[in-house]
N, C-alpha and C positions, 0 to 999 in steps of 0.2 A: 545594744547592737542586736540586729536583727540578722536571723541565716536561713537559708532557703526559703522563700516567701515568693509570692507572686502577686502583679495588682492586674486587677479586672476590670472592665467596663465597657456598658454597652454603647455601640458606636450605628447610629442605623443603618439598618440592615446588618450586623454584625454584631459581636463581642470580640473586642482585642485582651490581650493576654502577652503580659509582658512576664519573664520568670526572671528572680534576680539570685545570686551568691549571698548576698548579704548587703547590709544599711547600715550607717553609722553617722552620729553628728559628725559633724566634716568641722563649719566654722562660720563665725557670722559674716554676712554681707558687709561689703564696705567700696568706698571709692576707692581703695586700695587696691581689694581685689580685682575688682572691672580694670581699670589702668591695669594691672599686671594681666588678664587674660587677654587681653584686649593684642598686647605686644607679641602673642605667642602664634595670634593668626588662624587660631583654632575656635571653634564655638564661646561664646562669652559665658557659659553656662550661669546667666542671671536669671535663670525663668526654674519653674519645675518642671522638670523631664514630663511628666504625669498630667498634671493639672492648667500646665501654661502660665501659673502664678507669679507675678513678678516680684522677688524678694527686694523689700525694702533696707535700706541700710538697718542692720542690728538684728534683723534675722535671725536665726540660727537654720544654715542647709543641711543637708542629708547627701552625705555620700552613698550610693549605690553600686554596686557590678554585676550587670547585666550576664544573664548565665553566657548570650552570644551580642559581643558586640563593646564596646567602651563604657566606661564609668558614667555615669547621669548624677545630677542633684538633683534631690528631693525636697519637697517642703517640708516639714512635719507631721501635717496634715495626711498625706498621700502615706511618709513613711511606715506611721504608724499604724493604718486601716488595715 
């Protein structure tokens, strides 16, 4: 688990800068999940918040919470930088 952390990067003409609470492996992708997010009507959150990556089935995501704003998944990739 990761706590107070922030990811960076440059966007042209810019740097965005997202600040998080904390990260945590969440759980691996699956056709399961997608079907269950899918019914809730809210974002499918199949992709990484960060990077746009699209998780493959078996995966493992990254929970996150945003210091303003709702929970995002993570790759591992992203998480861990």
């Amino acid at each position: 688990m990761r706590k107070n952390f922030a990811l960076s990067k440059v966007i042209p003409q810019r740097k965005k800068t997202v600040k998080f609470r904390y990260a945590r492996e969440f759980m691996e992708m699956s056709d399961r999940y997608r079907e269950i997010r899918k019914g809730t009507g809210r974002s499918l959150m199949d992709t990484c918040f960060w990077c746009g990556h699209k998780f493959p089935n078996g995966e493992k995501m990254w929970l996150a919470t945003r210091e303003k704003g709702a929970n995002v998944v993570l790759c591992q990739t992203c998480a861990e930088s």
